[in-house]
C-alpha positions in Angstrom: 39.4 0.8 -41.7 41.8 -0.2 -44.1 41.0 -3.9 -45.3 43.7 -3.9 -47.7 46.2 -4.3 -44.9 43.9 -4.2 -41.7 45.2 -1.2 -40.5 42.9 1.3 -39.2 43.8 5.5 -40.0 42.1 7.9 -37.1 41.5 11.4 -37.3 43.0 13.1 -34.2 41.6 16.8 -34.6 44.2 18.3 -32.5 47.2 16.5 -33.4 46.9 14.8 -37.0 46.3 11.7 -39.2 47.6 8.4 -37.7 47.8 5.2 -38.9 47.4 2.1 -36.6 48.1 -1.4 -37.7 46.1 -4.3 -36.4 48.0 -5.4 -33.9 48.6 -1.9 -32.5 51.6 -0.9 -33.8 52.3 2.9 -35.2 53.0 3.2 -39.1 53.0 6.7 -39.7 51.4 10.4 -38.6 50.3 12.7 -41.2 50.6 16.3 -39.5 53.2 19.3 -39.0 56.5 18.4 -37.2 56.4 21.4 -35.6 56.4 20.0 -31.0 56.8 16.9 -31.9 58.4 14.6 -29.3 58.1 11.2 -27.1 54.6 9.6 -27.0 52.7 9.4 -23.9 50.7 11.8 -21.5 53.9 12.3 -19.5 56.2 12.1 -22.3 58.3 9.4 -21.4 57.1 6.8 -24.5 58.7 6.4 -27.7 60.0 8.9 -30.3 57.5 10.0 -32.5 59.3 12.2 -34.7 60.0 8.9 -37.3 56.7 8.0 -38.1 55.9 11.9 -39.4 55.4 11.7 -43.4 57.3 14.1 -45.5 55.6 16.4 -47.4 56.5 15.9 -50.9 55.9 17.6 -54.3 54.9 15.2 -57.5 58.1 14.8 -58.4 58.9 13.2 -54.9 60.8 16.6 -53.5 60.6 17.9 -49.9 59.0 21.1 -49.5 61.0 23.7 -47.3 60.8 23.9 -43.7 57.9 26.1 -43.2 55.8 23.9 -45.0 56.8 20.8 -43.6 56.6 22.4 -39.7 53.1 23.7 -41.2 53.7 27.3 -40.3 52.8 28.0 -44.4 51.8 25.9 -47.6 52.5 25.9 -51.0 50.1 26.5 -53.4 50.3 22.4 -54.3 50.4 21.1 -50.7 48.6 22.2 -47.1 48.6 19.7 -44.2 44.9 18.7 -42.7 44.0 20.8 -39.8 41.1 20.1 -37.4 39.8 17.7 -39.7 37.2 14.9 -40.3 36.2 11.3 -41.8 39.4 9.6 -43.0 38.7 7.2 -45.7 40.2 5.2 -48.4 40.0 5.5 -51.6 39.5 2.8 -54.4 43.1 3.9 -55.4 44.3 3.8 -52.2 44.8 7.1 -51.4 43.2 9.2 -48.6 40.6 11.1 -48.4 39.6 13.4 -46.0 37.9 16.9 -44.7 40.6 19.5 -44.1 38.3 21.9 -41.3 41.6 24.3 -41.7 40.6 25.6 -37.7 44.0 27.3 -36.3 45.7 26.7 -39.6 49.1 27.7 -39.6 48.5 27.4 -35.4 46.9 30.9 -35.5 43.5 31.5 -36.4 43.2 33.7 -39.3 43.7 32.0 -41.9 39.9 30.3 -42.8 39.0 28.0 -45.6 38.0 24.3 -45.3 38.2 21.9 -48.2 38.4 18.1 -49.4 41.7 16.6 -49.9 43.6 13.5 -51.3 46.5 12.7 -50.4 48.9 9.6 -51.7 50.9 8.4 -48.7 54.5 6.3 -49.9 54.8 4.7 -46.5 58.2 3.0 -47.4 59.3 6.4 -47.9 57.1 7.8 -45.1 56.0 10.9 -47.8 53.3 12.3 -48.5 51.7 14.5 -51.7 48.4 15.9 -51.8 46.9 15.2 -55.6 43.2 16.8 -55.4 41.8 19.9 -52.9 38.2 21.3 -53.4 37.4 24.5 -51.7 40.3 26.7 -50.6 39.1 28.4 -53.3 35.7 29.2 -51.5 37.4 31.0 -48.9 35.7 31.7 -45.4 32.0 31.3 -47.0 32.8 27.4 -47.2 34.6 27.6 -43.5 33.3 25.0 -40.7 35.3 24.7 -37.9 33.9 21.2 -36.9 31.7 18.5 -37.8 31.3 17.9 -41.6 32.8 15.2 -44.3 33.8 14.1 -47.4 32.8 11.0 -50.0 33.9 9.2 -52.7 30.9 8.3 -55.0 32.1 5.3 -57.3 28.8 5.4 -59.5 29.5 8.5 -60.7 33.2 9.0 -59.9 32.2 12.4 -57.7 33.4 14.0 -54.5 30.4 14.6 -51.9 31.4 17.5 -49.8 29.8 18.5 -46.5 30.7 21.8 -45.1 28.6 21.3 -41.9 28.9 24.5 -39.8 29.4 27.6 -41.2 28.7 31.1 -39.2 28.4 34.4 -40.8 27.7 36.5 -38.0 24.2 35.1 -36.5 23.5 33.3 -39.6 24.3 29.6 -39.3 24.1 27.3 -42.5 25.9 24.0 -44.0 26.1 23.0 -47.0 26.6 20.3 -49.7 28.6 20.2 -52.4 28.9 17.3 -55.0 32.6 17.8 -57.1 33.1 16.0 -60.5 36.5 14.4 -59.4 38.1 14.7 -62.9 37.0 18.4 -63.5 36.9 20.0 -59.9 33.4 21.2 -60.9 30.1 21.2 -58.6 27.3 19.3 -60.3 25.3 19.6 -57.5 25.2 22.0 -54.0 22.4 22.6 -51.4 22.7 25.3 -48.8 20.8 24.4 -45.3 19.9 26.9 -43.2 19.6 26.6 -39.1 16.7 28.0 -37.1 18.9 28.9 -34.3 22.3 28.8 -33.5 21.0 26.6 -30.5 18.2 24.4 -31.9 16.6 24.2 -28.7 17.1 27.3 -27.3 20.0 26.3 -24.0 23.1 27.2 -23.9 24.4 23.6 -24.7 27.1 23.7 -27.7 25.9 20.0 -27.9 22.3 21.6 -29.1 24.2 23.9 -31.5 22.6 22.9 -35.0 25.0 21.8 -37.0 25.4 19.2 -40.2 27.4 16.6 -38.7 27.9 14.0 -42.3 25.8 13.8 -45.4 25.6 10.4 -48.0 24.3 10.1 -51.5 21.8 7.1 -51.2 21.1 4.9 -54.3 17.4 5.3 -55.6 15.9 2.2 -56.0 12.1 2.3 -55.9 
């Protein structure tokens, strides 16, 4: 929630970033063009294809094609993909857990990260201005779950990477970024009994770490 404008920005993990205002009307989609059409299970709604941001650089110019039908990135700009908790901000940019799952739409290409991005929505652009963790590679991959935080008391990131598999090994972990610096000041690696916490079959009793938040210390 937006209370700036009271608009509302949802996280659709198979589709994109959208932003809804208050009395239901579209103001923009944050995700590749690539199949984009009319709205609607059946198609037959409105165009979609003018509320998609353009991915810009920071002097305001369009990447190429590939990037903005997210079939590559730069090194300056990737598009969120399977991603989590949307929020705002004191800035008013967005914030948000890139997963990265089917990156690209394939599914080798595996890093997860935080991201900012500064949305011009008079110019329907976008340009990403922060990214922590493309640089961890797989070993910082989740494919669901997890979150990132804005900490204003100590101007930090709080980063949760909540389900990461190396072969039967299943951890999460958290990762506190100095915002200014990109440095961690603080991680914690938690590791899983089990794969399946209770020992069924269910993926809903797969342990996972679904959000993390720094709590003040008062006592």
């Amino acid at each position: 929630y937006n209370p700036s404008d009271n608009s509302i920005i949802v996280s659709g993990k198979n589709q994109g970033l959208i932003k809804i205002s208050w009395d239901d009307n579209l103001k923009w989609i944050m995700a590749p063009k690539r199949n984009w059409g009319k709205s609607g299970r059946e198609g037959k709604g409105f165009e979609t294809k003018p509320y998609l941001l353009t991915a810009v650089d920071s002097e305001g110019k369009p990447y190429d094609r590939a990037v903005q039908d997210g079939n590559e990135s730069s090194e300056e700009f990737d598009f969120p993909w399977g991603m989590h908790s949307p929020s705002i901000m004191p800035d008013g940019n967005l914030l948000v857990f890139d997963n990265g799952a089917f990156r690209y739409f394939e599914n080798n290409v595996h890093y997860s990260r935080a991201v900012i991005y500064k949305i011009n929505e008079e110019d329907k652009t976008t340009e990403q201005i922060w990214q922590y963790g493309k640089e961890r590679g797989p070993k910082f991959f989740s494919t669901i779950v997890s979150d990132a935080d804005y900490l204003a008391n100590s101007n930090n990131i709080l980063v949760t990477s909540g389900y990461l598999k190396q072969g039967t090994k299943l951890s999460a972990k958290l990762v506190e970024v100095d915002y200014e610096t990109g440095k961690e000041v603080f991680e914690a690696t938690l590791d899983f009994k089990s794969e399946h916490g209770n020992k069924s079959g269910s993926w809903g009793q797969t342990d996972i770490l679904y959000r993390s938040e720094r709590l003040e210390l008062r006592y």
